[in-house]
Steps between C-alpha positions, in 0.01 A plus 500: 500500500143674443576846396890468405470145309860458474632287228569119561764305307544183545809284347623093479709388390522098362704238271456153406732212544704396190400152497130528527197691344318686798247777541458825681198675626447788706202666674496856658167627680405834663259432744268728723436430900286179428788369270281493181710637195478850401796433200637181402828453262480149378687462159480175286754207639851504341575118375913448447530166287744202584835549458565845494760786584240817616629766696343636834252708376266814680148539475397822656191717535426838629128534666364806439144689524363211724243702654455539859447225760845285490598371830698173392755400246487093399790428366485124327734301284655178422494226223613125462657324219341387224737103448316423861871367642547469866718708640531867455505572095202785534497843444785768693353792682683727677606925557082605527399848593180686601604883519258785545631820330392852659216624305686851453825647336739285609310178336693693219785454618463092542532207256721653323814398349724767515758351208465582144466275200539190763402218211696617229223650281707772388854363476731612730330827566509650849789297620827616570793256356742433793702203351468368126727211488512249187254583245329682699123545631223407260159454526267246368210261556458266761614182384299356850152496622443822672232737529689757320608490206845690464822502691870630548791244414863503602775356281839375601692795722318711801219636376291755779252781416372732788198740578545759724162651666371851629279414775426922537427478131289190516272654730641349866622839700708506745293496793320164395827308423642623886168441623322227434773313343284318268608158399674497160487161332745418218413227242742359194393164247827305351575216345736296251535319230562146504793496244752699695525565892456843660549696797251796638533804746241738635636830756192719596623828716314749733712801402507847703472824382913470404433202319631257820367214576270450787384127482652264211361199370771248338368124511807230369502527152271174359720197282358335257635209335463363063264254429224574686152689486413727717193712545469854583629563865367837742783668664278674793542727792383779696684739691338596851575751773823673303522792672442869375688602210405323218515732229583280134466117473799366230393142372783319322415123322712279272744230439651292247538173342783292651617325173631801324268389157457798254178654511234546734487173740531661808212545785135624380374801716137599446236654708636706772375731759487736796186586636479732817231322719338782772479353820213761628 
């Protein structure tokens, strides 16, 4: 921790209940062998009002430069709500990391998301169209809360869209992916809108060298029904111990809307990733 002074990120992840304002706070220390604080990340409190539909947001923070001396990580966070009900109407916490990175080459190769234009920024760009049913993809603005401000939307047939990735190209040799089999997490954002229902399916693959898959990740595809809000929803995983092998990793998203309305009222998809997460 002296000489290499590895980079620390730390991540939380929280929400608010519809029905009643609430606040978040969070409080990350670096502290040296007496537990006195070397490097604090304290940001202001986040105050959600009554009555309202906010998505689980992320703070985050990467530590870097701290000097020498840390022998302790406090990790510190929590809120309440703001009505003062009884009962449980506070502030949602859950999905919090501390991860040290290697100070060295492969922090390069970390916190990464290997897709490309993942939020829509520049169209449709650097995704392959696999189905294109109704009127087609489209993208637009989020019509709900969400820390970003773009996303894909489906319209009334199958629509699916694909990237296919290079791990040898991307940096991650052989050797490492038979290896050390670092852990590859895979993260996807939908939604709908509340005038039409909609269905949505995610497939992630660990492909060989042939293309094959190796491991497969294929959750039930998610139903959702007209009428009713819904906030942004994570579709999360991570694949572990897959073997040698792993050469290409396809990612395949989508869906539809279920009412067969002209235009684009199918599922939202925003926000996706895959990060390769070295174990070592």
């Amino acid at each position: 921790m002296d000489q290499l002074r590895p980079h620390i990120k730390i991540s939380d992840w929280y929400a608010p209940c519809f029905d009643c304002g609430s606040e978040y706070q969070i409080c990350v220390q670096l502290l040296d062998q007496k537990k006195t604080p070397i490097k604090t990340f304290q940001p202001e409190k986040v105050i959600f009002p009554f009555r309202n539909s906010q998505p689980w947001c992320e703070t985050s923070h990467v530590f870097k430069n701290y000097g020498p001396g840390v022998r302790f990580i406090r990790f510190t966070h929590g809120g309440n709500d703001t009505q003062f009900w009884a009962g449980h109407y506070g502030i949602r916490v859950t999905n919090s990391s501390v991860v040290i990175y290697p100070a060295d080459e492969s922090f390069s190769l970390t916190n990464r998301n290997l897709l490309k234009n993942p939020v829509a920024q520049e169209g449709l760009k650097g995704w392959e169209i696999v189905a294109n049913g109704g009127d087609r993809w489209v993208t637009e603005g989020n019509k709900t809360t969400f820390p970003v401000t773009k996303c894909f939307v489906t319209s009334c047939g199958l629509c699916l869209k694909e990237q296919l990735i290079d791990l040898k190209k991307e940096g991650y040799g052989d050797a490492l992916m038979d290896q050390q089999q670092p852990h590859i997490k895979i993260s996807d954002w939908y939604t709908t809108l509340s005038d039409c229902g909609s269905e949505y399916q995610i497939c992630v693959e660990l492909l060989d060298e042939k293309r094959k898959p190796i491991s497969t990740f294929q959750p039930e595809k998610v139903f959702f029904q007209k009428g009713t809000i819904y906030p942004w929803r994570q579709m999360f995983h991570v694949f572990r111990n897959y073997g040698p092998g792993v050469r290409f990793i396809r990612f395949t998203h989508g869906g539809k809307d279920t009412k067969f309305q002209k235009g684009q009222h199918g599922i939202q998809v925003t926000n996706s990733s895959v990060e390769i997460c070295l174990i070592d």
